[in-house]
N, C-alpha and C positions, 0 to 999 in steps of 0.2 A: 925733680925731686920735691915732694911734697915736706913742707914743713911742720915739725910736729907743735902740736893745737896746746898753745901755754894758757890758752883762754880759761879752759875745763876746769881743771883745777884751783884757776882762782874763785872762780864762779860753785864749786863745791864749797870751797873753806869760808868763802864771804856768808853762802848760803846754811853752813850747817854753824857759823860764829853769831847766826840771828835765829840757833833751834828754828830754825824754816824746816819743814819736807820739802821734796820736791812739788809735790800736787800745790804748798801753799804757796809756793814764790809762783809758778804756771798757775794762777788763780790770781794773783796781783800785778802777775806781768803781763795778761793775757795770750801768755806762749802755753802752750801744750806741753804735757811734761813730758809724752817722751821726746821732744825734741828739746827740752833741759836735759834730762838723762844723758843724750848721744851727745852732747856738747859736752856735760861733765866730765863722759869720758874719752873723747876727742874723737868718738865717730863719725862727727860732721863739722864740716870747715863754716865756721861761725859766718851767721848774718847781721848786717848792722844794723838793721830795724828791730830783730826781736832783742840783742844785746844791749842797743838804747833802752830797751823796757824791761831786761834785766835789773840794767844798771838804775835806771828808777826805781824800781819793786825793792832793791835791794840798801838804797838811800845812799848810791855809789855815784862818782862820775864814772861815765863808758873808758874813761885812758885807765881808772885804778886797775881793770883787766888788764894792763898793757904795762902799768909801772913796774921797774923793779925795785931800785930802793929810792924814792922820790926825796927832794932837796925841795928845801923852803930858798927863796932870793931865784936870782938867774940861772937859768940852766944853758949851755953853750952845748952847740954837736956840732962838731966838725964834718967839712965836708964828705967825708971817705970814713965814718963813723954811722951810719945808716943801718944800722946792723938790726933794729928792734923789726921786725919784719911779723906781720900780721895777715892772716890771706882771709879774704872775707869768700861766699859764695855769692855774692847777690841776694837776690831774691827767694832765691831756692834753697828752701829749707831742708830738702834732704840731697842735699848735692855733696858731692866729697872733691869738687874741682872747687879751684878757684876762678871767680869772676874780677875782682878786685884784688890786687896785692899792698897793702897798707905799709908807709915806711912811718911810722911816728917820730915827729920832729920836738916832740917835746917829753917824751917817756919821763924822764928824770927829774922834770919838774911839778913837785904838789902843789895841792891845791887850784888847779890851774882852772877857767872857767872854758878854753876854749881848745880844741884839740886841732891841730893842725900835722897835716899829712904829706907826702908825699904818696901818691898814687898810681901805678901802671894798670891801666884800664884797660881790660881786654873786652873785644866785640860777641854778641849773645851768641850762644850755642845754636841757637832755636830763633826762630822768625817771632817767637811770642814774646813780649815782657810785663814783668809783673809791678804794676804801681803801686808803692809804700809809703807811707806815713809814721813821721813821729816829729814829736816836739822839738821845737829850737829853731836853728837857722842854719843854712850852709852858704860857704862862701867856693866857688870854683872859678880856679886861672887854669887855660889851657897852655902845659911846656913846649908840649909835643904831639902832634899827629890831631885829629878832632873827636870832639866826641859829640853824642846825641842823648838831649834830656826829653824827656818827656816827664811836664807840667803839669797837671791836670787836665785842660781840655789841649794846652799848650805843646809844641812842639820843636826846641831851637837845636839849631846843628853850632857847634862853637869850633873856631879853626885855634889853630897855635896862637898865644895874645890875645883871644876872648876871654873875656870871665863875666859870671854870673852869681846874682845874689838873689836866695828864696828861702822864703819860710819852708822850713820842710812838714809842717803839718797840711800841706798839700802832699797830694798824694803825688808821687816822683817817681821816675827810673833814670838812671845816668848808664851809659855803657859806649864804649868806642862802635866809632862809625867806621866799619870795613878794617881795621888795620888796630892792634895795640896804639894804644895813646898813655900819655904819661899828664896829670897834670896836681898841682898844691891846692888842697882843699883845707878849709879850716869850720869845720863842725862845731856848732855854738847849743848844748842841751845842756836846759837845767836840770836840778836833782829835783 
């Protein structure tokens, strides 16, 4: 069962609260507007490369899509409380599957500089993948199962207990190797 796309709509109201068009924010975010349009209106199961440059273009963090009513101090989630559930497509900008399933560990906390995830990583459709780039840095622990990054000219397979730290303005792919993997990322972009 596909989940319905909560992203769209914040991404209209943040966009029409800055009198933006569409054409202006795809002209600042370097996204094509109509792949703003089908996002707006939940046509396409959002990517986290153009969404980081939403959320810059728009002078957001990437979790304000994700908040509901954000708290200033500590925010706690209970184990069995996972519930903010975000489905990215990868790469593929007109994909309506998802590649990544996002469990946000920190939804209810503002202001926050650094977004951390839990993750189930499914393995690529297709023999091809697509290398992306944006600002910041990513940190990955492997829970479960392994995954395959590919680095720029780089290559590493990571099993259960691996983790990995890179600048993500190299160009990147992450995706399970043969089998769903599950692993805690924590994404570091500035505004």
């Amino acid at each position: 069962m596909q989940e319905r796309n909560t992203i769209g709509p914040k991404i209209r109201q943040l966009r029409e609260s800055r009198d933006m068009t569409v054409e202006q924010l795809a002209e600042s975010s370097q996204c094509n507007a109509e792949l703003i349009k089908n996002l707006e209106e939940g046509a396409l199961v959002p990517s986290l490369t153009p969404l980081l440059r939403i959320a810059k273009a728009l002078g957001v963090r990437l979790g304000t899509f994700m908040d509901d009513h954000p708290q200033n101090g500590p925010f706690k989630l209970e184990a069995d409380k996972h519930e903010n559930l975000i489905r990215f497509s990868g790469k593929d900008a007109t994909s309506d599957q998802s590649a990544l399933d996002f469990y946000s560990l920190a939804y209810g906390k503002g202001d926050r500089h650094m977004e951390p995830f839990i993750i189930d990583v499914h393995p690529l459709q297709a023999d091809e993948y697509k290398l992306s780039s944006h600002e910041g840095e990513e940190f990955i622990y492997v829970l479960k199962g392994s995954i395959e990054i590919f680095y720029g000219q780089q290559k590493f397979l990571l099993n259960e207990g691996d983790s990995i730290y890179y600048d993500s303005i190299v160009p990147h792919d992450l995706h399970a190797h043969q089998e769903d993997a599950k692993i805690l990322a924590v994404v570091y972009a500035s505004i």
